[in-house]
MIKETI-475691 format. One record per atom (N, C-alpha, C): atom name; residue in three letters; z, x, y; residue number from 1. Coordinates in pm, whole numbers. Each point is the difference from the previous one (the first is absolute). Example, Ala and Ser with C-alpha at 12.3 -4.5 7.8 and 13.67 -1.06 7.14 Angstrom:
! MIKETI-475691
name|resn|Z|X|Y|resi
N|ALA|780|1319|-569|1
CA|ALA|0|-89|119|1
C|ALA|0|90|120|1
N|SER|-72|-35|105|2
CA|SER|6|82|119|2
C|SER|73|-77|109|2
***
This chain:
! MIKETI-475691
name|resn|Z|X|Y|resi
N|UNK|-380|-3347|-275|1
CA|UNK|-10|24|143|1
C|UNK|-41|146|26|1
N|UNK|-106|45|94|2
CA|UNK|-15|100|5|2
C|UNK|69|41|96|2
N|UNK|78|178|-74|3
CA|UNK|90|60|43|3
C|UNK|-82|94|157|3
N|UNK|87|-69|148|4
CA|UNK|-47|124|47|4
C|UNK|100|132|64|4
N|UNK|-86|84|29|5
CA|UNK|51|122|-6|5
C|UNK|146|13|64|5
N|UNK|61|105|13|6
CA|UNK|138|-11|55|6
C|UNK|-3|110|74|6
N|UNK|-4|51|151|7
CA|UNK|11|93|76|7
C|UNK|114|84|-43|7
N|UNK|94|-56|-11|8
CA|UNK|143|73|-52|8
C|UNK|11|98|-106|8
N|UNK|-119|-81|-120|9
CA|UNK|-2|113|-88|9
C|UNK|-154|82|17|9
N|UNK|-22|11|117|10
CA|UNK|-165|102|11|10
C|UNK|-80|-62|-120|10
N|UNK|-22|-141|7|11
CA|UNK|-86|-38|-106|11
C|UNK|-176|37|63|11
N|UNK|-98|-1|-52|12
CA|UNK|-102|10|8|12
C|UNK|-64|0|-137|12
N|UNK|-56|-139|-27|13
CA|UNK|-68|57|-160|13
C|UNK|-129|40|-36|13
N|UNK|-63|73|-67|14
CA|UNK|-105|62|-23|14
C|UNK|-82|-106|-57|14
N|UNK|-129|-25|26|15
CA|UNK|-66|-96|-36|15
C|UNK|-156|22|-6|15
N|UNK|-47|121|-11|16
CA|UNK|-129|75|20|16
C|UNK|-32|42|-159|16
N|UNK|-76|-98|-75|17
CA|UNK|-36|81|-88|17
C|UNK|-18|98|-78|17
N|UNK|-95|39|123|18
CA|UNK|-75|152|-21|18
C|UNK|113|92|41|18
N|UNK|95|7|89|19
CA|UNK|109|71|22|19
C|UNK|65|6|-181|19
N|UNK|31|-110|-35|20
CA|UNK|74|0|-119|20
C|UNK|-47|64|-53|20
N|UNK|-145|-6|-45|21
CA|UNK|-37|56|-92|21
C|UNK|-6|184|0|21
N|UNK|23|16|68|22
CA|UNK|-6|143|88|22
C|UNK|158|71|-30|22
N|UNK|77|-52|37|23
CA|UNK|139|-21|-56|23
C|UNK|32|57|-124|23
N|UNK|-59|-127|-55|24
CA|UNK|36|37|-155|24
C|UNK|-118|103|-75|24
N|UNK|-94|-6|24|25
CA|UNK|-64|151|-42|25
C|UNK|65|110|37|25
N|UNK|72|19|151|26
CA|UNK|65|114|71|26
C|UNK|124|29|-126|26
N|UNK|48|-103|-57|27
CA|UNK|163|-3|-69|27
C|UNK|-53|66|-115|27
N|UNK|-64|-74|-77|28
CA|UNK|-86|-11|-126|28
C|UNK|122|8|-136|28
N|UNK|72|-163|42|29
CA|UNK|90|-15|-102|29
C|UNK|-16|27|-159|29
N|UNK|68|-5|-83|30
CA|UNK|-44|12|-120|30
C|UNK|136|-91|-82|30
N|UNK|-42|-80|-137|31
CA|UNK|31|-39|-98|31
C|UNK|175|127|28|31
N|UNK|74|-60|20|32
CA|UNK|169|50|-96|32
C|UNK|36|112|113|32
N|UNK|-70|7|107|33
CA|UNK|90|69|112|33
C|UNK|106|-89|119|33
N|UNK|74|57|-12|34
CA|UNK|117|-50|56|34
C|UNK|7|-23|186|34
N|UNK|-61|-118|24|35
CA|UNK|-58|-37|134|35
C|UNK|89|-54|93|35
N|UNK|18|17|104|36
CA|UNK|111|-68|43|36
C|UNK|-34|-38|183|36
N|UNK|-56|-139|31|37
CA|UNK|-63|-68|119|37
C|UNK|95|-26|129|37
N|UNK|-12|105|117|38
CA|UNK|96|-74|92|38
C|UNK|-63|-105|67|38
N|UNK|53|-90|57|39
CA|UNK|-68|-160|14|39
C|UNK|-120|-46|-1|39
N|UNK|39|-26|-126|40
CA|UNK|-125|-100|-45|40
C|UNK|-98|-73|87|40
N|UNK|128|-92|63|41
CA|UNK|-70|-93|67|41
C|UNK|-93|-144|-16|41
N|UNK|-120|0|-21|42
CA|UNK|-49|-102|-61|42
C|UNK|-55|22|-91|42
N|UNK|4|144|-76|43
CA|UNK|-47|31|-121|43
C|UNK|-135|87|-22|43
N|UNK|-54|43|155|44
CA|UNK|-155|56|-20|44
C|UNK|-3|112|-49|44
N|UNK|81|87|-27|45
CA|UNK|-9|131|-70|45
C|UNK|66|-49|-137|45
N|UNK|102|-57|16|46
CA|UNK|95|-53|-103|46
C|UNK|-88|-20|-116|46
N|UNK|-105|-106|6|47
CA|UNK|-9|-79|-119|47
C|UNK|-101|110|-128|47
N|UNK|-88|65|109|48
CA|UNK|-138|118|-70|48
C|UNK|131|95|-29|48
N|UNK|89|57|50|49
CA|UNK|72|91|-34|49
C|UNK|86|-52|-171|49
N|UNK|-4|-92|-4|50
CA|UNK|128|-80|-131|50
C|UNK|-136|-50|-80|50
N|UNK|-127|-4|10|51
CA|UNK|-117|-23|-63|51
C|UNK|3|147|-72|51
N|UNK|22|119|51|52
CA|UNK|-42|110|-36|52
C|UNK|118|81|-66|52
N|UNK|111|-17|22|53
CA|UNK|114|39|-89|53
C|UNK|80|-89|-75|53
N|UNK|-35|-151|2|54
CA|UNK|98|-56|-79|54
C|UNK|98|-33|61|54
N|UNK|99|134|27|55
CA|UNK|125|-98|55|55
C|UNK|5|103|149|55
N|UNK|79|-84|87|56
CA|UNK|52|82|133|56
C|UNK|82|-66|94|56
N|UNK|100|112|24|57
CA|UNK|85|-31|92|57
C|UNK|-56|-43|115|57
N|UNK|80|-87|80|58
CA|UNK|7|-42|111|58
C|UNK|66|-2|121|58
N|UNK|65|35|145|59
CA|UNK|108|-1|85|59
C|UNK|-72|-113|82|59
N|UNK|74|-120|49|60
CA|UNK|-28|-60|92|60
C|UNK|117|-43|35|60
N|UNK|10|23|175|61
CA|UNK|128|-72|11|61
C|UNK|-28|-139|79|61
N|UNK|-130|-45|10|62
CA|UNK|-6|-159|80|62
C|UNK|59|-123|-178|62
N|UNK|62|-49|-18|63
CA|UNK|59|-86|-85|63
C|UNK|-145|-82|-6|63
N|UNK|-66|-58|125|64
CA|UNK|-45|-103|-60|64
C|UNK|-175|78|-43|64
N|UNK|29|99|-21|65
CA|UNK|-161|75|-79|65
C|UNK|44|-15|-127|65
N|UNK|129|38|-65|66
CA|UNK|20|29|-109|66
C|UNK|-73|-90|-89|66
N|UNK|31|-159|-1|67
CA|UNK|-29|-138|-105|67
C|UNK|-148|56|-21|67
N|UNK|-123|-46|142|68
CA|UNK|-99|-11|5|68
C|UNK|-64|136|-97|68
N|UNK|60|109|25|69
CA|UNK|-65|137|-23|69
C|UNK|17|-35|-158|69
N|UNK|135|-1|-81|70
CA|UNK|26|-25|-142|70
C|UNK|-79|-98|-27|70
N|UNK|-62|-112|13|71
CA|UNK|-99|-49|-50|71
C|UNK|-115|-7|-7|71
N|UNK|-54|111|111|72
CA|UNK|-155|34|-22|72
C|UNK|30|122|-101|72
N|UNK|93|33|0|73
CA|UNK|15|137|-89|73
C|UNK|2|-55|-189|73
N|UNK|69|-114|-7|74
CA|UNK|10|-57|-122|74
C|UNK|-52|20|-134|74
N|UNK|-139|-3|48|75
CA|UNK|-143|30|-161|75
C|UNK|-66|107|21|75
N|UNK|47|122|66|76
CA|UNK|-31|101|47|76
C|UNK|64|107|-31|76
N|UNK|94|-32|-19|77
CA|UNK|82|161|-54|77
C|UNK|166|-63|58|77
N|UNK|43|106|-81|78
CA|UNK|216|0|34|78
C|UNK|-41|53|162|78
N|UNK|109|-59|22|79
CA|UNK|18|24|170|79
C|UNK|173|-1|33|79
N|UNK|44|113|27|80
CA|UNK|150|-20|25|80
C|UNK|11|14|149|80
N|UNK|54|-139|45|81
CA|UNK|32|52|160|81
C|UNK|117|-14|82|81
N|UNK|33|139|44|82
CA|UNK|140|-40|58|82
C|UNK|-1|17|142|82
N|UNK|69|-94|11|83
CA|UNK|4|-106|138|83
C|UNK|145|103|47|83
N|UNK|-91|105|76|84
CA|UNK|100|87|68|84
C|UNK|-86|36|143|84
N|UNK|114|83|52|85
CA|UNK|-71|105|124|85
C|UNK|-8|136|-44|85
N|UNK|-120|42|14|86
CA|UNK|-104|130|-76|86
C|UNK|101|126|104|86
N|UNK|53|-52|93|87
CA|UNK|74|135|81|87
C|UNK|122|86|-109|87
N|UNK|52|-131|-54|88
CA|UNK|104|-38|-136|88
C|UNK|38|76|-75|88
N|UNK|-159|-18|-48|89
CA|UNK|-51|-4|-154|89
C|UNK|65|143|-62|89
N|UNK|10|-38|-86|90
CA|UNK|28|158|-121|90
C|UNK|-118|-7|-107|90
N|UNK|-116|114|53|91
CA|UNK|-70|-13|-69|91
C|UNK|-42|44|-125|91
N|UNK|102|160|32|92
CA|UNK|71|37|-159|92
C|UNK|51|-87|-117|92
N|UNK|21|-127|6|93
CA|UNK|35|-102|-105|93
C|UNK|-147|-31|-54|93
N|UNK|-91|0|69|94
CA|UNK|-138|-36|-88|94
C|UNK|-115|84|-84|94
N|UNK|51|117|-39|95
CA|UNK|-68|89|-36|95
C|UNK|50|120|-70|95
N|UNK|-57|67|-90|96
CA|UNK|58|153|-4|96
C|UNK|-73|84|97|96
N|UNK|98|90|-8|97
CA|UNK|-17|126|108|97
C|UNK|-146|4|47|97
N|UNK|-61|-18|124|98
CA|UNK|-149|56|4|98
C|UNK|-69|-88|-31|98
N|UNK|14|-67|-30|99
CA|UNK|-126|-125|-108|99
C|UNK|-9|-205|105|99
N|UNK|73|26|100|100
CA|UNK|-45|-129|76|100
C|UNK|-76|23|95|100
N|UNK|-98|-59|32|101
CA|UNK|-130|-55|26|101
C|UNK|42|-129|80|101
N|UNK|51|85|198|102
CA|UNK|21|-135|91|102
C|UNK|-138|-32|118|102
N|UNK|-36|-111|-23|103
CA|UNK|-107|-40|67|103
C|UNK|67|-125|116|103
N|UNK|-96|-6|128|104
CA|UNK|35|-116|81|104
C|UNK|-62|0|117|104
N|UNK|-34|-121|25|105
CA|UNK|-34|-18|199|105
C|UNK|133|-73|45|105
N|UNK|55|176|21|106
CA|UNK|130|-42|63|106
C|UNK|3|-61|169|106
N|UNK|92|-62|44|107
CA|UNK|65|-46|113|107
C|UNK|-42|144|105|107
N|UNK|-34|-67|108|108
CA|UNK|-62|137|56|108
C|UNK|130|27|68|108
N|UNK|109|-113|41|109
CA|UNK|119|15|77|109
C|UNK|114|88|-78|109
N|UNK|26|-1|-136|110
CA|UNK|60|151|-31|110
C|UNK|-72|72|-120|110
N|UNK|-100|7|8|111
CA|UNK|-81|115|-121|111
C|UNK|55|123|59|111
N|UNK|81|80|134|112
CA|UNK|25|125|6|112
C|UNK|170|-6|-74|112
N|UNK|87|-94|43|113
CA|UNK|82|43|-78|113
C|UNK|1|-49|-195|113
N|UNK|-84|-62|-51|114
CA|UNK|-80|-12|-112|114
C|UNK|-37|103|-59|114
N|UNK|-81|45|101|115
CA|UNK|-73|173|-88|115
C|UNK|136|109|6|115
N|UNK|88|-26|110|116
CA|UNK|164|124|-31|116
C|UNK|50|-56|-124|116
N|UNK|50|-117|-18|117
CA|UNK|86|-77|-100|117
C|UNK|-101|52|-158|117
N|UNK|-149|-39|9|118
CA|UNK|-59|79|-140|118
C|UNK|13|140|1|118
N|UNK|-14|87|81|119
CA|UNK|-23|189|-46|119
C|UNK|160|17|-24|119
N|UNK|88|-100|17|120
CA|UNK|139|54|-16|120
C|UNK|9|4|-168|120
N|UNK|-134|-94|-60|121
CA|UNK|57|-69|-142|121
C|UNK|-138|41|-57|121
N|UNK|-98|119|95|122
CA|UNK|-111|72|-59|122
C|UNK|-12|65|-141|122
N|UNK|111|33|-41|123
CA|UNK|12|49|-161|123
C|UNK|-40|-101|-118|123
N|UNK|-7|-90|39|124
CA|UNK|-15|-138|-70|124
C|UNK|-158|-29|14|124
N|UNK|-88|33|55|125
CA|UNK|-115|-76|60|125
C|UNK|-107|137|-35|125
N|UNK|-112|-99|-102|126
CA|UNK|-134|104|-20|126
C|UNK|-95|2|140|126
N|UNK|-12|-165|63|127
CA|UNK|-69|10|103|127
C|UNK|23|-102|102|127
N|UNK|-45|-50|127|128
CA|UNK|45|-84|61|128
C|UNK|-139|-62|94|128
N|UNK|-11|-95|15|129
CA|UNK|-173|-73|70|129
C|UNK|50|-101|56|129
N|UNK|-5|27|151|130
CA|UNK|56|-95|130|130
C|UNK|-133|-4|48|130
N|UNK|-25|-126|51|131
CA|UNK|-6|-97|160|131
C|UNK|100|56|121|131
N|UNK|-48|48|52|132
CA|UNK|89|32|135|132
C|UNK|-54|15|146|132
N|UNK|47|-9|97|133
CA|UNK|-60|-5|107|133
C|UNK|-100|145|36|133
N|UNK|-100|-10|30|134
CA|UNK|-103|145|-8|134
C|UNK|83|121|64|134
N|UNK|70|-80|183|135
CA|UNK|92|85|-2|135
C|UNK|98|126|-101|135
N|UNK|64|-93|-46|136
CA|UNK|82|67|-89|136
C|UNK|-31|84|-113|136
N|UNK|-163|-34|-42|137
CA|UNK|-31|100|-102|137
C|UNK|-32|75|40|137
N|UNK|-95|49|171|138
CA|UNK|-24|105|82|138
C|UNK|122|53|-5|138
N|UNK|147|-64|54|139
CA|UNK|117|94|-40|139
C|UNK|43|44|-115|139
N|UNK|-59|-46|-92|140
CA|UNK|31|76|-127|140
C|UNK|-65|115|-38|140
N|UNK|-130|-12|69|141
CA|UNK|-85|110|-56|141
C|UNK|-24|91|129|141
N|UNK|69|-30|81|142
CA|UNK|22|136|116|142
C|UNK|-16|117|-33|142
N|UNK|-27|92|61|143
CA|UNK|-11|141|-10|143
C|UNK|73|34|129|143
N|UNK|92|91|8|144
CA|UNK|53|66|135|144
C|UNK|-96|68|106|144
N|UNK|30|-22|143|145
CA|UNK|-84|1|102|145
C|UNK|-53|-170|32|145
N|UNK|3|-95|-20|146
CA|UNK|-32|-135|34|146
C|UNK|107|-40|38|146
N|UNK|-16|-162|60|147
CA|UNK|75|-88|11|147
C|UNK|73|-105|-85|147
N|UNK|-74|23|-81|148
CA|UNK|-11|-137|-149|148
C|UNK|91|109|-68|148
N|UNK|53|96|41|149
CA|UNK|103|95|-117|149
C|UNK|190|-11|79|149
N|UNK|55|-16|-109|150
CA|UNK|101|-48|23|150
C|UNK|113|20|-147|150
N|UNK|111|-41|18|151
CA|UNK|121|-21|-62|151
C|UNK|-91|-49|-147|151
N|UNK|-98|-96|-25|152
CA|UNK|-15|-30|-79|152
C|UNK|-125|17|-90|152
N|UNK|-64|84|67|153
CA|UNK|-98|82|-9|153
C|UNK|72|123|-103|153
N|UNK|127|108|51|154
CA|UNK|9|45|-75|154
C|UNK|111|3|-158|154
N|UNK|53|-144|8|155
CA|UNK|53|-19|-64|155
C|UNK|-37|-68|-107|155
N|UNK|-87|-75|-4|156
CA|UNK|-100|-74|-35|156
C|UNK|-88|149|-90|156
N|UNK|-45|97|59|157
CA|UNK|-120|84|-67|157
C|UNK|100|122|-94|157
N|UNK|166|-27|47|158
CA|UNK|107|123|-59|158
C|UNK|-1|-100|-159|158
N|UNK|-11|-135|-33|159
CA|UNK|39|-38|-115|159
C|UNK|-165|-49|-82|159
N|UNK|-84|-36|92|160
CA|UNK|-150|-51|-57|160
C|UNK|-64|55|29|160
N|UNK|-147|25|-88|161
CA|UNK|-142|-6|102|161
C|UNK|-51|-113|31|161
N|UNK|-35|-11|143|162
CA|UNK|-88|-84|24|162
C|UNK|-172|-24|-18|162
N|UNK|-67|-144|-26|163
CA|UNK|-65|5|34|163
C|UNK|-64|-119|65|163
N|UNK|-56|-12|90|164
CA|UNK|-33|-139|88|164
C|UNK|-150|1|-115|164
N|UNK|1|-160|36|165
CA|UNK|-175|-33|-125|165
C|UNK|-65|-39|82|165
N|UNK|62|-130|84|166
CA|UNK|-143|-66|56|166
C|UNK|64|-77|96|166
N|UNK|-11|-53|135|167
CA|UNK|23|-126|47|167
C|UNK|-30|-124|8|167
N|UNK|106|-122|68|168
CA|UNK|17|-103|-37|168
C|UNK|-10|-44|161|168
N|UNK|-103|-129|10|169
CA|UNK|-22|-79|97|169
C|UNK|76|-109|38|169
N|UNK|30|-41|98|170
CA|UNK|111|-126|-10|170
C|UNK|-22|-127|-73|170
N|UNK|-160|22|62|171
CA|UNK|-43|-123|-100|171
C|UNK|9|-28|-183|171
N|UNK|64|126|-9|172
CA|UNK|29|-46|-151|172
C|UNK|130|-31|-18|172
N|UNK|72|-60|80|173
CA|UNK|122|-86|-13|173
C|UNK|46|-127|115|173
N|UNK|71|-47|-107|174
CA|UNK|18|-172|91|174
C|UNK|163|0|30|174
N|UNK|52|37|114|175
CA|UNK|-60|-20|142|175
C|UNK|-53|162|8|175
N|UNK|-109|15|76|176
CA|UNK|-53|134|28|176
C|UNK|95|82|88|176
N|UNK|58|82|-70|177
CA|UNK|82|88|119|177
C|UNK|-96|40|119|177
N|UNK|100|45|42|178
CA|UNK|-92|74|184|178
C|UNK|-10|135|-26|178
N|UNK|43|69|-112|179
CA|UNK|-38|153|-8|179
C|UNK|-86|32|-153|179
N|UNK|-70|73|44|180
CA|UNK|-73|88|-108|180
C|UNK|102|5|-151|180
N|UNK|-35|29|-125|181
CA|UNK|21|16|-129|181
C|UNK|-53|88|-53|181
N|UNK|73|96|-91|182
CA|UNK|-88|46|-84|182
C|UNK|72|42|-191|182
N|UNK|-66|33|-78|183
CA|UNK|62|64|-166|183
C|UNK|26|65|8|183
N|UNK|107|75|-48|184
CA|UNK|51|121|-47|184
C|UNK|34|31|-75|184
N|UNK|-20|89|-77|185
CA|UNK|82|77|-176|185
C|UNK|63|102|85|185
N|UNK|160|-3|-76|186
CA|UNK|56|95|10|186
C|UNK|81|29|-148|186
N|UNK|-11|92|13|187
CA|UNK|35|87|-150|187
C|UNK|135|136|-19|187
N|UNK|117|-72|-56|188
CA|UNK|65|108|12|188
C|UNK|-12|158|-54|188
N|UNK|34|60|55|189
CA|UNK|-21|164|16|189
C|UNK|85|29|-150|189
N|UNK|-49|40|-108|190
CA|UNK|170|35|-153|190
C|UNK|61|96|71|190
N|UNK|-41|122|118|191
CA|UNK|94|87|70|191
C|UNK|-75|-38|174|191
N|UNK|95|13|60|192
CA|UNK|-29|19|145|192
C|UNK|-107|195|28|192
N|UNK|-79|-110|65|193
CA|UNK|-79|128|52|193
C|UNK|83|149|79|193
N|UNK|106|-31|38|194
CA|UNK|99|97|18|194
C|UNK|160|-45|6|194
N|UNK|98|25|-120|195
CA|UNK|74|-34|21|195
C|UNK|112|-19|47|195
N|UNK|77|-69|90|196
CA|UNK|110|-24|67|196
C|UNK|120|65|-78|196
N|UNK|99|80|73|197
CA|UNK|131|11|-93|197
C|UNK|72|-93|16|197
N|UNK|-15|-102|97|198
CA|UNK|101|-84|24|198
C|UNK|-56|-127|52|198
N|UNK|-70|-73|-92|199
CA|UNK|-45|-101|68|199
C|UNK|42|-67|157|199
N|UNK|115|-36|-28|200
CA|UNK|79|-103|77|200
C|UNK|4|55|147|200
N|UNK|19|118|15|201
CA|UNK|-36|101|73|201
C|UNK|-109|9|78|201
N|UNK|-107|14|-90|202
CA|UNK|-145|-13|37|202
C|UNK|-38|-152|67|202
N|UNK|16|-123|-82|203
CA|UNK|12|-107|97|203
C|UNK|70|-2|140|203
N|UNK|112|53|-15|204
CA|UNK|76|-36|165|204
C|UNK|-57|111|53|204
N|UNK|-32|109|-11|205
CA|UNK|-86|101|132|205
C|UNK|-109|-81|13|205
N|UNK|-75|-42|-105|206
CA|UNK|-187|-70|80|206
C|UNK|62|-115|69|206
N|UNK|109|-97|-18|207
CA|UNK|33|-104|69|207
C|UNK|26|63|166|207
N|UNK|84|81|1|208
CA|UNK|48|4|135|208
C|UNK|-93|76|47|208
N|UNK|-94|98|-35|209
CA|UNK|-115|67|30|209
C|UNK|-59|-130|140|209
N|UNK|-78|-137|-117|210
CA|UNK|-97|-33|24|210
C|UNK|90|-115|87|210
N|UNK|130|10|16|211
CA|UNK|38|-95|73|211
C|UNK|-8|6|136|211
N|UNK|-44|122|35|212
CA|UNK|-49|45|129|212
C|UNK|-107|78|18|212
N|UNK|-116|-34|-40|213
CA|UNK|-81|66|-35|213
C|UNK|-93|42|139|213
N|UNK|57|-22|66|214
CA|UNK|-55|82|143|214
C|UNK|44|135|53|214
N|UNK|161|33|-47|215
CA|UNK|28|82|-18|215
C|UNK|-36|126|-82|215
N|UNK|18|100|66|216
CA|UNK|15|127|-117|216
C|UNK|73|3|-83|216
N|UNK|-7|68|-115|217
CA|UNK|73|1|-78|217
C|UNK|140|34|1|217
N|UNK|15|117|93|218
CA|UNK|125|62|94|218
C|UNK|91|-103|20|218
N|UNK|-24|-102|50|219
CA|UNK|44|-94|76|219
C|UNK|34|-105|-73|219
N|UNK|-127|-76|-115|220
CA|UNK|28|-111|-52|220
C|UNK|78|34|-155|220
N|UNK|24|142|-20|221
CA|UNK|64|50|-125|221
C|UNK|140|54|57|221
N|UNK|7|-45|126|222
CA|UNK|156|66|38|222
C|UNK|105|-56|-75|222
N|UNK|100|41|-21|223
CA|UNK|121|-19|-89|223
C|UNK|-14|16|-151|223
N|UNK|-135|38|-74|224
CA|UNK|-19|25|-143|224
C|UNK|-21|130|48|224
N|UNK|-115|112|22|225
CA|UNK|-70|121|-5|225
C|UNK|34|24|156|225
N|UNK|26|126|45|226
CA|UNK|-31|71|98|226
C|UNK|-98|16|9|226
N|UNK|-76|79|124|227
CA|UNK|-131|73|-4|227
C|UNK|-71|100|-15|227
N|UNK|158|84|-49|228
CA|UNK|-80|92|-59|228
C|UNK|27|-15|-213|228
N|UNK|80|-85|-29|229
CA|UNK|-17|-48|-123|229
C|UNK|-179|-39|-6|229
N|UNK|-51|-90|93|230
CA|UNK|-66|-78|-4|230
C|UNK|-139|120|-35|230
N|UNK|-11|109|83|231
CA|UNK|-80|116|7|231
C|UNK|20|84|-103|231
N|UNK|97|-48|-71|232
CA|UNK|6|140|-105|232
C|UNK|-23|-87|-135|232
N|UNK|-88|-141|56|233
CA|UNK|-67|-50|-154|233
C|UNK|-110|11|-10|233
N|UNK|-88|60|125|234
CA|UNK|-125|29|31|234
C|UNK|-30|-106|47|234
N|UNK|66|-97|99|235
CA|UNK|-60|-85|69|235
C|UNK|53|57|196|235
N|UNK|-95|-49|62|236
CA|UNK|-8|24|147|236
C|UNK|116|-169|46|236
N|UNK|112|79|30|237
CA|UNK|64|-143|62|237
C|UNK|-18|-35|137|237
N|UNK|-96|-11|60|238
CA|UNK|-50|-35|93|238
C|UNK|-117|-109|-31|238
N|UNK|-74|15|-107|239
CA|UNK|-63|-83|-98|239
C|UNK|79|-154|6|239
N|UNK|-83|-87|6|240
CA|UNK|14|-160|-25|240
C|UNK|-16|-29|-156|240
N|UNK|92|-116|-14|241
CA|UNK|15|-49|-116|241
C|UNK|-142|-29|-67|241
N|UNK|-83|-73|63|242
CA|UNK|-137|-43|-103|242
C|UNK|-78|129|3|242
N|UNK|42|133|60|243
CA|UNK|-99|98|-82|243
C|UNK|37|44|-101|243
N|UNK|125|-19|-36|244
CA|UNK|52|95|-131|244
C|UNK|-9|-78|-142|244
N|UNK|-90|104|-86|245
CA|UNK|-28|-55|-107|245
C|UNK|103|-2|-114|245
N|UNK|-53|-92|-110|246
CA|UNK|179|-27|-74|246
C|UNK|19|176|-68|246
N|UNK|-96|81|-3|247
CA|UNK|109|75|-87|247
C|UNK|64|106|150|247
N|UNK|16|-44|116|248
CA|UNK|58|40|97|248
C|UNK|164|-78|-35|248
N|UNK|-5|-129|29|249
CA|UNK|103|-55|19|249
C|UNK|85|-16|-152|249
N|UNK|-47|79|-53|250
CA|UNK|34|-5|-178|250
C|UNK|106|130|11|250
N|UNK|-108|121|88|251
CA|UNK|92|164|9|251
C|UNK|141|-68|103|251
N|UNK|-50|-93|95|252
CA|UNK|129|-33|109|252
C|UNK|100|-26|-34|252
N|UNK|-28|-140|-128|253
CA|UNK|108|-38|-89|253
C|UNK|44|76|-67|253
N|UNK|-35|103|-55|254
CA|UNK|83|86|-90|254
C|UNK|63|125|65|254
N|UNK|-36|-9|111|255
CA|UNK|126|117|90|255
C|UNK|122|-129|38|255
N|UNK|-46|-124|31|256
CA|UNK|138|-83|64|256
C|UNK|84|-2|-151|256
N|UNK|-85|-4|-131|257
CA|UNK|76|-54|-91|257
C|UNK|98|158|-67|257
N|UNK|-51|101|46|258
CA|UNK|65|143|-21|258
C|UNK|132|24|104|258
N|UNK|-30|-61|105|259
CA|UNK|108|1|127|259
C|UNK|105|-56|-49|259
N|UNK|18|-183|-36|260
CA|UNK|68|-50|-68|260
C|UNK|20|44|-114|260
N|UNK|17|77|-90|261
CA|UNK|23|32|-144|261
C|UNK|75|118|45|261
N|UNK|-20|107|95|262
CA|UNK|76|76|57|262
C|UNK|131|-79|37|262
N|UNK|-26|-112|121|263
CA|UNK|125|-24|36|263
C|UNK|120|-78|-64|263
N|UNK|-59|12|-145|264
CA|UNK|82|-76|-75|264
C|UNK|47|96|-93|264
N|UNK|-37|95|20|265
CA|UNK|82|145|-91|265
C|UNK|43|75|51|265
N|UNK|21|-20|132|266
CA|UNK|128|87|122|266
C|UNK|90|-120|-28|266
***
């Protein structure tokens, strides 16, 4: 019976050839690297990808892809697939340090908390090649001063580089979404382009930053930084959140994370 799609899980499957083929040149798998597919789906990246390394992981969490997918996979290469949710996943179990290789045309409904849940487990990962809504790779590859720059823009560019390849038409999937597509490589950074003293830190200032991002900084950083903390990192707190570039909000975090380290040694 042919399986159709499931709104619930942001199915859309890729079915464009020439897209595929584009894909997998973009990846350019190899024989004994350690690959690891977030939903499969009906197998269109799947099957050329397990043609070209032999064996590869799989995440799907629709149950009834799993049967169909394991048996086109059969005379083709090892295929391990676990029938989980990729939000889940521990992807540190599939790899040594640095050396997994995650590919996918993820769910366009959570690829943002997807891409937080991977840079948390970025130490693990040589590279990463999403399907994602064009949107979202414009927010990835933001530059400060735009609109498309945001919370995840610089959190996203504090652990990877980005790079967008090419876009994707609707018509290369069944059912055709209603928004634009496009590739992306992103590649973790072995050091951050400037580094945080305090990560955790650095996440919750860009969160509450951009949680009001109409605000000044004065205003939407109240209760972490004063304003004249805020001025004595060489930023103007009168300044809005999407102008400040990450190694701004990198100096911010490390005065909030100096404040706290103080107030824990009085």
């Amino acid at each position: 019976m042919k399986h159709r799609a499931r709104k619930r899980f942001g199915q859309n499957f890729l079915h464009d050839p020439v897209i595929v083929r584009r894909i997998i040149g973009a990846i350019d798998p190899k024989p004994g690297e350690r690959l690891v597919e977030i939903g499969p789906g009906q197998g269109a990246i799947t099957l050329p990808l397990l043609r070209a390394c032999g064996t590869l992981h799989v995440i799907e969490l629709d149950r009834d892809l799993v049967q169909p997918l394991a048996d086109k996979a059969r005379d083709i290469g090892q295929i391990v697939i676990h029938q989980q949710d990729a939000l889940r996943f521990d992807f540190s179990g599939l790899g040594n340090q640095g050396g997994l290789r995650v590919v996918g045309n993820l769910p366009y409904n959570i690829s943002t908390p997807l891409l937080f849940h991977l840079i948390d487990q970025s130490e693990y990962i040589q590279d990463m090649h999403f399907m994602l809504q064009k949107e979202v790779v414009d927010r990835l590859a933001a530059i400060p001063g735009g609109s498309d720059y945001g919370r995840l823009s610089v959190m996203i560019q504090y652990y990877c580089r980005v790079e967008p390849l090419f876009r994707v038409g609707p018509g290369a999937f069944r059912p055709a979404p209603k928004v634009e597509s496009a590739f992306v490589r992103l590649i973790p950074h072995a050091r951050p382009p400037v580094a945080a003293t305090d990560i955790a830190c650095l996440a919750m200032l860009v969160r509450q930053a951009f949680s009001q991002r109409r605000k000044t900084l004065r205003n939407s950083l109240k209760g972490l930084l004063t304003a004249d903390e805020i001025a004595h990192t060489g930023t103007d707190p009168a300044a809005r959140p999407e102008t400040i570039s990450l190694r701004q909000y990198v100096a911010l975090a490390d005065r909030l994370a100096a404040n706290r380290q103080h107030a824990v040694e009085e």
